[in-house]
C-alpha positions in Angstrom: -18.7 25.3 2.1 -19.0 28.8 2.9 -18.9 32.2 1.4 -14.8 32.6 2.6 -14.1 28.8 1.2 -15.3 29.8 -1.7 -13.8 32.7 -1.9 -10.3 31.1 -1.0 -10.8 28.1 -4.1 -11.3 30.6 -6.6 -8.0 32.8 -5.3 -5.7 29.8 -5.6 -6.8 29.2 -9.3 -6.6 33.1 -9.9 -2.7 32.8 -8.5 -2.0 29.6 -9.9 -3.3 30.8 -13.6 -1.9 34.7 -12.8 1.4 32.9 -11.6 2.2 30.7 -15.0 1.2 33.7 -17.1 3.5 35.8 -15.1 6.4 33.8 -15.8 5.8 33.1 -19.3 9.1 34.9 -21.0 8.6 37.9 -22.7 10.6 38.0 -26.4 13.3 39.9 -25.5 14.2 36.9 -22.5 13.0 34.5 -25.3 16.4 35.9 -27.5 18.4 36.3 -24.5 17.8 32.6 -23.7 18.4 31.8 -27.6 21.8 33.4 -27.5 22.9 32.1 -24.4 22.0 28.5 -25.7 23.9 29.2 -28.4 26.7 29.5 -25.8 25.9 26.7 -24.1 26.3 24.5 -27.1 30.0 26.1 -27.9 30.8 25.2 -24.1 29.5 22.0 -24.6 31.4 21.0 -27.3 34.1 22.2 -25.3 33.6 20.3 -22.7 32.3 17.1 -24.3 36.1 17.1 -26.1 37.6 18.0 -22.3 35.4 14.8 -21.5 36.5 12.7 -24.1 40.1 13.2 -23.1 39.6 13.4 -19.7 37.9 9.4 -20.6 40.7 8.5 -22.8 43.0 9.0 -19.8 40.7 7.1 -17.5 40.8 4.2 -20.0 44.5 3.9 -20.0 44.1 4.0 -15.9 41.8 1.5 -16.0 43.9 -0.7 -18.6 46.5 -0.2 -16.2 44.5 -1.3 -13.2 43.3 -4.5 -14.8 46.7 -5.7 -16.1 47.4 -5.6 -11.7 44.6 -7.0 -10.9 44.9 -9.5 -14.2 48.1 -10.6 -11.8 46.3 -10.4 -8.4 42.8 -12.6 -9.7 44.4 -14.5 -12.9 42.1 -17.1 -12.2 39.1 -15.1 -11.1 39.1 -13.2 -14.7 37.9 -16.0 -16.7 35.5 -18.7 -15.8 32.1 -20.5 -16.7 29.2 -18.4 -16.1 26.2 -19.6 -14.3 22.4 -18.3 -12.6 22.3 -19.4 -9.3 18.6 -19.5 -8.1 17.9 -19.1 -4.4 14.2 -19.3 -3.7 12.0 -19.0 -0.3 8.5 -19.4 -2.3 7.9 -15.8 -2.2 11.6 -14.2 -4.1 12.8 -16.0 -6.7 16.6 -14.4 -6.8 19.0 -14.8 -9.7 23.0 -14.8 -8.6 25.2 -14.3 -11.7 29.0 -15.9 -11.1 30.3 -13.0 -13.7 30.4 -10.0 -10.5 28.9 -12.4 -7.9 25.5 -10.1 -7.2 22.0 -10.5 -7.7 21.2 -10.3 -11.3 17.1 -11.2 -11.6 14.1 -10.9 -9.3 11.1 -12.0 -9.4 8.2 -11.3 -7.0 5.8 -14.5 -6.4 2.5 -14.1 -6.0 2.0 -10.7 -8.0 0.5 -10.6 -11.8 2.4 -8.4 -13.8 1.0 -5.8 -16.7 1.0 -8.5 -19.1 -1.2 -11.3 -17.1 2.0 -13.4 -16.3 2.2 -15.0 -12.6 4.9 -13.2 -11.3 6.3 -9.9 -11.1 10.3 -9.3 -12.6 11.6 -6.7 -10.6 14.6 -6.3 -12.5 17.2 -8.3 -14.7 20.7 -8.6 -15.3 20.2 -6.5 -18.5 18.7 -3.5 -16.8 20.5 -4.0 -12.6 23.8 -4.1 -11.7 25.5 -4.1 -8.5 29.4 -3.7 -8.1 31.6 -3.8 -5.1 35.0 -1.7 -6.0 38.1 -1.8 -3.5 40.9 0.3 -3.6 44.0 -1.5 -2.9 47.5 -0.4 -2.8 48.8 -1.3 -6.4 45.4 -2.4 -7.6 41.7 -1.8 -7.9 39.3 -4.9 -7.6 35.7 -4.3 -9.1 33.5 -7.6 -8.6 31.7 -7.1 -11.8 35.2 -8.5 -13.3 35.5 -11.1 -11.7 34.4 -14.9 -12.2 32.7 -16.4 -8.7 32.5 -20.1 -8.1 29.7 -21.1 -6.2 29.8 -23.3 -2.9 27.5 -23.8 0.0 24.5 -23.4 -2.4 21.0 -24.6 -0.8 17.9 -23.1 -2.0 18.2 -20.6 0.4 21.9 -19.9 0.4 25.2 -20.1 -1.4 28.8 -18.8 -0.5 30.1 -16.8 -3.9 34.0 -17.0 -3.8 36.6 -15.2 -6.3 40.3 -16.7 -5.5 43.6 -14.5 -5.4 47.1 -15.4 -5.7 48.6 -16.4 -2.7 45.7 -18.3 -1.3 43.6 -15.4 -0.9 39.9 -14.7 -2.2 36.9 -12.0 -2.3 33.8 -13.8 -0.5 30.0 -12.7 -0.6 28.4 -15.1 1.5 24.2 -15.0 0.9 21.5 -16.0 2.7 17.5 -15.6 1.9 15.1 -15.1 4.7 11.9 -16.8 5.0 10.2 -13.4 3.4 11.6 -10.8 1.5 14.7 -10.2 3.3 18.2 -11.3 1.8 21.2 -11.0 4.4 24.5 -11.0 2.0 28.3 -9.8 3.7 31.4 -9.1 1.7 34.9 -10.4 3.1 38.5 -10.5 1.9 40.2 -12.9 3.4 44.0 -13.2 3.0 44.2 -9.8 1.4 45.2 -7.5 4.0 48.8 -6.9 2.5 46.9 -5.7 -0.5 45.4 -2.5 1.2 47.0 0.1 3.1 46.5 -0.2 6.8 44.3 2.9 7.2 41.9 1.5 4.0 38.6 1.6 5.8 35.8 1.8 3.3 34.2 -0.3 0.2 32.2 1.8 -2.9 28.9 0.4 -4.4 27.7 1.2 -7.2 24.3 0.4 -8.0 22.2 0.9 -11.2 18.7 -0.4 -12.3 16.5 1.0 -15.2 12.8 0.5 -13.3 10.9 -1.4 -15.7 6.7 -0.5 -15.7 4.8 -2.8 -13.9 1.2 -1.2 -14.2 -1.0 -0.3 -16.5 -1.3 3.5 -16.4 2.9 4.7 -17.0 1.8 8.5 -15.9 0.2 7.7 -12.4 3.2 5.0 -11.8 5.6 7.6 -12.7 4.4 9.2 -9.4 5.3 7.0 -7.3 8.6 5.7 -8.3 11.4 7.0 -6.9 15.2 6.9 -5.5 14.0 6.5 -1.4 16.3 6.9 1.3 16.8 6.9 5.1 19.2 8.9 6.9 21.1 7.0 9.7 18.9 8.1 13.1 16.4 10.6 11.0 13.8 10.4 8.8 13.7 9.2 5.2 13.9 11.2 1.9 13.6 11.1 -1.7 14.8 12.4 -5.1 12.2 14.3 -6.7 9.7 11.8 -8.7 9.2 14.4 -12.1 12.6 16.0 -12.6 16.0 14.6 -13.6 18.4 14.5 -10.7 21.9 13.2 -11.2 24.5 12.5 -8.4 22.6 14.6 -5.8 24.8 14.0 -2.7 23.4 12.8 0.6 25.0 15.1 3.6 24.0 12.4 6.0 24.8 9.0 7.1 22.5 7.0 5.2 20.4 3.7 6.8 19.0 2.1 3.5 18.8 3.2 -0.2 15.7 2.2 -2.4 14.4 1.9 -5.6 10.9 1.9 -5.4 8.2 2.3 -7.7 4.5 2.4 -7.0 3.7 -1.6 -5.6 7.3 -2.5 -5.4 10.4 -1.8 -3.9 14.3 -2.8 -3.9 16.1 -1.4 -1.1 20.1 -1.9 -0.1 20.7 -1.7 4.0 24.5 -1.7 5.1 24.4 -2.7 8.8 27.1 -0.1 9.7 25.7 2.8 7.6 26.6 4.3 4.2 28.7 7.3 4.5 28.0 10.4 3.9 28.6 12.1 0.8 27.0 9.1 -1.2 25.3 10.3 -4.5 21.9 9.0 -5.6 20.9 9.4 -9.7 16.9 9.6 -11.1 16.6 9.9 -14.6 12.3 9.8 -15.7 12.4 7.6 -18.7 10.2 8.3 -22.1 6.3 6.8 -22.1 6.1 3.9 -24.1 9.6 2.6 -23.4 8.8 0.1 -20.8 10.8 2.0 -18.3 10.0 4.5 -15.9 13.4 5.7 -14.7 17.0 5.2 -14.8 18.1 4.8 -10.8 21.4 4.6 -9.3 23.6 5.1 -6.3 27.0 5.4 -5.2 27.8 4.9 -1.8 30.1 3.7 0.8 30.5 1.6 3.9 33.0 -0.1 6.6 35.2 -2.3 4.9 37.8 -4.7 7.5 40.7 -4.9 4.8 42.1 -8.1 7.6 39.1 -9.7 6.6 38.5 -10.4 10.5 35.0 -8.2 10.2 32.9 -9.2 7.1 30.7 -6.2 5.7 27.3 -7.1 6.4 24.1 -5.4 4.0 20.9 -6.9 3.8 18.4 -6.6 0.5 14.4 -5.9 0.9 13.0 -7.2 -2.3 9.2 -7.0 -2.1 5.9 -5.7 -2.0 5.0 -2.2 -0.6 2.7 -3.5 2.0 2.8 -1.7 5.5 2.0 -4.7 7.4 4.1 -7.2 5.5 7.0 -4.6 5.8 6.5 -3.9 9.3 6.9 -8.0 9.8 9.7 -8.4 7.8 11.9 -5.8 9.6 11.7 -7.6 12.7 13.9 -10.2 11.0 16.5 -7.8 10.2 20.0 -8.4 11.6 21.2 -4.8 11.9 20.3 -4.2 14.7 18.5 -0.6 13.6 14.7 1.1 13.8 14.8 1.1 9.8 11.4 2.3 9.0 11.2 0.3 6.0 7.3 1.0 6.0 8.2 4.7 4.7 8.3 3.1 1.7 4.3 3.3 1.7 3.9 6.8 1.0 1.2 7.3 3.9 1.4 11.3 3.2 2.2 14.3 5.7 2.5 13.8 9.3 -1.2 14.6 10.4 -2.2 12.8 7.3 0.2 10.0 7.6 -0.9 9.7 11.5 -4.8 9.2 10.1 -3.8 6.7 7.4 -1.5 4.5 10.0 -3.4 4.9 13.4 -7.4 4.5 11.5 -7.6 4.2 7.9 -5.1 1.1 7.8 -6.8 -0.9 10.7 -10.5 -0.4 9.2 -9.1 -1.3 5.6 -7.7 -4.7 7.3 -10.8 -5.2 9.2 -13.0 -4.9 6.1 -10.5 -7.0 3.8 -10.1 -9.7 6.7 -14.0 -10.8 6.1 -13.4 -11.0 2.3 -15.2 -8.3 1.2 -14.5 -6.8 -2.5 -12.3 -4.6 -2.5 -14.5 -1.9 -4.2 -17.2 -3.0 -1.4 -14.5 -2.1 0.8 -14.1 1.4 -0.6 -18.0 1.7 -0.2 -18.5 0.5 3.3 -15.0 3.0 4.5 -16.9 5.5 2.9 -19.9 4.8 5.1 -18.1 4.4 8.5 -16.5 8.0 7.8 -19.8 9.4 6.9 -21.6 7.7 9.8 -18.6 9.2 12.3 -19.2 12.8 10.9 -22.9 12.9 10.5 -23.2 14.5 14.1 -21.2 17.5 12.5 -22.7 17.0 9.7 -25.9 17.5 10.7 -25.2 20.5 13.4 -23.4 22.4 10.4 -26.4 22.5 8.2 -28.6 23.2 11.4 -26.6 26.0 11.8 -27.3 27.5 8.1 -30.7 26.2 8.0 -30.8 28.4 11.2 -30.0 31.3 9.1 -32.1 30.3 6.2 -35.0 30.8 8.4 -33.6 34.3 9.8 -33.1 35.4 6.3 -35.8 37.9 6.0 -35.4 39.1 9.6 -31.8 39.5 8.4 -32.9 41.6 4.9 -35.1 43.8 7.3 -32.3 44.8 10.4 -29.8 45.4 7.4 -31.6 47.7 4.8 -30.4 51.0 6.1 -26.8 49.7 5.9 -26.3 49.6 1.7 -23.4 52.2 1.8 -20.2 51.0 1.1 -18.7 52.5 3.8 -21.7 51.2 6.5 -20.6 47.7 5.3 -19.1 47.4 8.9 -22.3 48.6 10.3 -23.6 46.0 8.1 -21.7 43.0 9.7 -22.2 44.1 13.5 -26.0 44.0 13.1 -26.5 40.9 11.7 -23.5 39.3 14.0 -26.2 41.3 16.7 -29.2 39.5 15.3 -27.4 36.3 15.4 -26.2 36.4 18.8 -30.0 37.0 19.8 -31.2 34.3 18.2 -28.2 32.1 19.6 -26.9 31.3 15.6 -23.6 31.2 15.2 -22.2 32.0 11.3 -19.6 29.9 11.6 -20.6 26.5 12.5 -20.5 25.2 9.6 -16.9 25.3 9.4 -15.8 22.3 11.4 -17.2 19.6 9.4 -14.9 21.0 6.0 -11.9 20.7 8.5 -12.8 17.4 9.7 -13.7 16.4 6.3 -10.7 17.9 4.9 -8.0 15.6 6.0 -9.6 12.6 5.9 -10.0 13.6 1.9 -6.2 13.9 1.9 -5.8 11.2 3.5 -7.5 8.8 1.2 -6.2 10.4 -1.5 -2.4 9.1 -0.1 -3.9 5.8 1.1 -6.0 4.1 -1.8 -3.0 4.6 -4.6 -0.3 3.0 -2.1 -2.8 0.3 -1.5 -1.3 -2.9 -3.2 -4.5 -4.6 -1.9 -6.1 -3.0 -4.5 -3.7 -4.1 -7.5 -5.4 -6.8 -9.7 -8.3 -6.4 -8.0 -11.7 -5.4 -9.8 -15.2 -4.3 -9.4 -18.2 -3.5 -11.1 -17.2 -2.4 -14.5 -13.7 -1.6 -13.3 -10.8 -3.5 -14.1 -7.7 -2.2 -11.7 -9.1 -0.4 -8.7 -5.0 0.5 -8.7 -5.2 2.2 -11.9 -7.1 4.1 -14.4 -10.8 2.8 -16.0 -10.7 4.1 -19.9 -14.0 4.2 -21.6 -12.1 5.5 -24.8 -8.4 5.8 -25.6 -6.4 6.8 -28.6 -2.8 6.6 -29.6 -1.6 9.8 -29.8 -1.4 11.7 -26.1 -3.2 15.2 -25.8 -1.9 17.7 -23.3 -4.1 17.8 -20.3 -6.3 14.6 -20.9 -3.5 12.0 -22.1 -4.5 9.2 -24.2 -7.9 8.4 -22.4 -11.4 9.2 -20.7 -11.8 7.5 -17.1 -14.8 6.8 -16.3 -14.7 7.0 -12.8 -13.3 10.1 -12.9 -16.1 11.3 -14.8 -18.5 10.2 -12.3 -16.4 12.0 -9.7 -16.7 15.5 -11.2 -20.3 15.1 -12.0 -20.5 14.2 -8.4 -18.7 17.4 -8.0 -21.1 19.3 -9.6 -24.2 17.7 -8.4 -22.8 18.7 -4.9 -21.4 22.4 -5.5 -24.8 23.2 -7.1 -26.6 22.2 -3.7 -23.9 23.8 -2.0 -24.6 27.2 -3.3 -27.9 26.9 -3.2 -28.0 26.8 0.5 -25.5 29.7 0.9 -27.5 31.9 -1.1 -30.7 31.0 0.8 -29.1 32.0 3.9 -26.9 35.1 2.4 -28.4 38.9 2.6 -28.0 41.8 0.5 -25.0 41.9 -2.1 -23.4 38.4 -0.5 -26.0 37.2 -2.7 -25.4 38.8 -5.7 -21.9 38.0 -5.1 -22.7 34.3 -4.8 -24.1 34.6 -8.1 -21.4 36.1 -9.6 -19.2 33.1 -8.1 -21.2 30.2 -9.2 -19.6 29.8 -12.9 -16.4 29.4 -11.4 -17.3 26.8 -8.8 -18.5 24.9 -11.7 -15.1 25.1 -13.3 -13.1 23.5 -10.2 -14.8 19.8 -11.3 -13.8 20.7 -14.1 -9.9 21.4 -12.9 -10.7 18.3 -11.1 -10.8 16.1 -13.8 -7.6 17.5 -15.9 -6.0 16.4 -12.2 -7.8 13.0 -11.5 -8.4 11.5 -15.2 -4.6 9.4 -14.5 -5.6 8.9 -11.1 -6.5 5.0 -9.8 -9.9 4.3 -10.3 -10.0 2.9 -6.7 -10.0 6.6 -5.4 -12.0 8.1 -8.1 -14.6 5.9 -7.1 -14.3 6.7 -3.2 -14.5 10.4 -4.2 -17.5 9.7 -6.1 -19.1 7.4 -3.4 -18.2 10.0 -0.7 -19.5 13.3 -2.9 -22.9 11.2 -3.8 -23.3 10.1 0.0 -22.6 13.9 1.1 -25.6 15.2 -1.2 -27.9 12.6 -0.6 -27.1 13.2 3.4 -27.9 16.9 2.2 -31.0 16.5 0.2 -32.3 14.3 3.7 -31.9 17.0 6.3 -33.1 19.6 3.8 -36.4 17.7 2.9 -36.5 16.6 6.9 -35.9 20.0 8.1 -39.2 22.2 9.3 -38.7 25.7 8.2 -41.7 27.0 10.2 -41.1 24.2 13.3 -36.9 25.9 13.3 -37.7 29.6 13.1 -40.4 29.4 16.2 -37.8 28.0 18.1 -35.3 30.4 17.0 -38.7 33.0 17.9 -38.6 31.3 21.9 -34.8 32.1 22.1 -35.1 35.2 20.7 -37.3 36.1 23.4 -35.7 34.4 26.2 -32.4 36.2 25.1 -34.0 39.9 25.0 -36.0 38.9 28.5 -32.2 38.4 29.9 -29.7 40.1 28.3 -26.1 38.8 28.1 -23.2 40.5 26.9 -22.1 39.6 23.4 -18.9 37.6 22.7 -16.7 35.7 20.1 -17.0 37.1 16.7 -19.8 39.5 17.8 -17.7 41.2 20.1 -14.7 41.4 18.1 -16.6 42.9 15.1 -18.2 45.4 17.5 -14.8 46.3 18.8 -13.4 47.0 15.2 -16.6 49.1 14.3 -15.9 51.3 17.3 -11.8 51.7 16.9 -12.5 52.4 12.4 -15.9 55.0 13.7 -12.9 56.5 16.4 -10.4 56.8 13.4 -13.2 58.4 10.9 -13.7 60.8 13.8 -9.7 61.9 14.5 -9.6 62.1 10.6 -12.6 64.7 10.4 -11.0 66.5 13.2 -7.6 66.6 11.4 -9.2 67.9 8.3 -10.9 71.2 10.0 
């Protein structure tokens, strides 16, 4: 970490602080917004009672609607109501004869927050799914309707909802071996019902996502409405802010509601059209909820009833792998790029965590290895494959450690503020001589860089590590308290993590030995300014942990592996490295350099070229002044 990085952490907390200060609103906004609430709330009112008729009138048309289609499904709109369980030994799915949909799933295999076996996705209190079609004299909705049940295996049943005239509504289901349910919706002996050019059926699809972990803050993140456009890439409501009936532009492939280890997602085989509108409402902490989803959408429809409407159901596990397997069982037909579901993070990020991270993680987990021992021995490999940089990046500023006084000595003359250029060219001189160059030690931070970001996508999407422990660690998928309390306080929340402790004292530990070895190498006031600089390096741990104390202790703890593995690879070179050994080889180049000359380049030159063009300038200026 160099002077400039430094330098560029401590701006971004200056414009980060500078910018919420800036846009906290002064009192005169303060009234203005007062008075135009007041506003607001008259308009309200005004509009609530607009609603309210606007409902009243719906209610009559809807009245209306069911006293036609009371004559169209007289039979269908009363019946026994019974659960219909389908089961492959890893989705356990509940079909409700009242609307003929799913109404329960439960995940096998996965423990839930409360210890139980199994994971309940959702319920028929919280999901509902309803097919509407808009007929000539009459609108059907399934969730109306009574469905007898025929067909039924463990793995499938035919759902059927009979019309006058011998006609019926029919949602025939079938559950694959995995996570995959194939369903279609037909009406068969209906076509006089709909108009000839009737081409499309609406969905409407609602679930309040119950919590499934432990820490509600850091699951918050990672639930949301996830979609993929028909062709394109995938998308997703935005996970903190309410969004209601944002409309898609785009054909859509699949809509999902996912939360952090799970996901629900709805595929129609011939697209949903676009101009469907998606809903995310972020529930209160403590209610068992996370957020209130739902979608409204559109597809083919065959009102002959010659051409079922085919959609298929992933109900499962964020897993890359398992998803990546279960796609290939898909009937669509499509490239659905159901693994998006695994937030893997941005594209060169994303390629890192799919191409390297994923195939070491299965090659580690594959001999059994704990998962936190798993976390240490990644750590390890990563270290291991940038130790050669490593190692020539603190050459490189040992390098200039040693030239230090050399450094004090060709730079004394140049204290001026205004021979600061002066300043730079001789010591980029000096440098060049002694064959040093400044800025090697600037690959390993952008080496090291990504593969921080990368981890920090990879281990919270990891379901591996859900349920798993280590050490004194419960969850590696979630947070470690030492201490909590009942009442949340801003900034910290309602507990102390451990781990994340241990990863800003880590911080600290390794920005102290940081600076220390840029100010044994700087010269003159870079020094002093380093000084100056070092109280607010010790505040970014502390930023850090205001960040990180919700965070999974699965990547606190590879933070806090990687930051102690980095000083202790620090404190080895420095206690291996001779001083004396290092400057009489810089000495033999030095003299080999002056004994044949070469003309300077890089940075040297370019520095040199800007002293010349700003001494050129300070000469026209003193000539323009006469």
């Amino acid at each position: 970490m160099n002077r400039d990085t430094v330098i560029g952490f401590v701006l971004i907390a200056i414009v980060l602080i500078g910018f919420s200060w800036w846009n906290q609103p002064s009192a005169e906004q303060m009234e203005a917004r007062r008075q135009e609430d007041s506003l607001a709330a008259v308009a309200s009112q005004q509009a609530a009672r607009r609603q309210a008729a606007a409902a009243a009138r719906q209610a009559e048309a809807a009245e209306a609607a069911r006293a036609d289609t009371s004559a169209l499904f007289h039979q269908a709109l009363s019946g026994e109501r019974r659960q219909v369980v389908l089961s492959n030994g890893r989705v356990e799915l509940t079909l409700d004869t009242k609307g003929g949909t799913p109404a329960k799933a439960v995940i096998r295999g996965f423990q839930d927050k409360d210890g139980n076996s199994h994971v309940t996705l959702f319920d028929r209190q919280t999901q509902r799914m309803n097919f509407m079609l808009a007929g000539k004299h009459v609108n059907i909705a399934t969730q109306d309707l009574y469905f007898t049940p025929t067909n039924l295996s463990d793995t499938t049943v035919t759902m059927t909802a009979p019309a006058r005239g011998g006609g019926s509504i029919v949602i025939d289901y079938r559950l694959g071996r995995d996570y995959l349910l194939h369903f279609t919706l037909q009406a068969r002996g209906l076509s006089a019902v709909f108009a000839p050019d009737y081409k499309e059926v609406d969905i409407e699809w609602t679930d309040l996502v119950r919590q499934q972990e432990r820490g509600f803050t850091f699951e918050n993140r990672y639930t949301t409405v996830t979609y993929k456009e028909a062709g394109g890439g995938t998308g997703e409501l935005s996970e903190a802010s309410e969004t209601v009936d944002e409309p898609m532009e785009e054909r859509l492939d699949w809509v999902a509601f996912k939360n952090q280890f799970f996901s629900a997602a709805l595929i129609a085989k011939d697209d949903f059209a676009a101009r469907g509108l998606l809903t995310s409402i972020p529930q209160q902490k403590g209610s068992g909820y996370l957020k209130q989803m739902g979608a409204r959408l559109k597809t083919r429809f065959d009102p002959t009833g010659r051409q079922p409407t085919a959609f298929e159901m992933y109900i499962g596990p964020n897993d890359f792998r398992l998803i990546k397997q279960v796609e290939q069982q898909s009937l669509t037909g499509k490239d659905l790029d159901l693994e998006q579901l695994v937030n893997l993070g941005w594209w060169l990020v994303r390629w890192i965590n799919r191409w390297f991270t994923i195939y070491v993680f299965d090659w580690l987990t594959s001999w059994g290895f704990p998962m936190g021992v798993v976390l240490i021995l990644i750590t390890l490999l990563l270290k291991a494959i940038t130790f050669p940089m490593v190692k020539k990046s603190y050459m490189s500023s040992a390098k200039m450690r040693v030239l230090k006084p050399k450094l004090d000595e060709a730079t004394r003359q140049y204290d001026k503020p205004e021979d600061q250029m002066r300043k730079q060219q001789a010591m980029m001189q000096l440098y060049s001589q002694y064959g040093v160059s400044p800025l090697g030690g600037c690959l390993p931070m952008l080496v090291q860089m990504p593969i921080w970001i990368a981890m920090f996508f990879f281990v919270p999407n990891a379901i591996q590590l859900r349920r798993q422990s280590f050490l004194w660690m419960d969850d590696l998928s979630t947070y470690d308290p030492i201490v909590e309390w009942q009442t949340s306080i801003w900034g910290i929340g309602d507990h102390l993590s451990l781990t994340c402790i241990l990863f800003c004292g880590a911080n600290i530990l390794y920005s102290y030995m940081t600076m220390r070895q840029q100010r044994d190498q700087m010269v003159g006031a870079q020094a002093e300014q380093m000084r100056m600089m070092q109280w607010m390096m010790y505040l970014m741990p502390l930023m850090f942990f205001f960040m990180f104390n919700d965070y999974s202790s699965g990547l606190n703890f590879y933070y806090f592996i990687s930051l102690f593995f980095s000083a202790a690879i620090m404190w080895t070179l420095r206690k291996t490295t001779d001083d004396a050994k290092l400057l009489a080889i810089l000495e033999a180049r030095y003299r080999d350099n002056k004994a044949n000359p070469r003309k300077q380049g890089g940075l040297a030159a370019r520095l040199e070229a800007m002293q010349r063009q700003a001494e050129q300038m300070q000469r026209q200026r003193t000539q323009q002044r006469k």
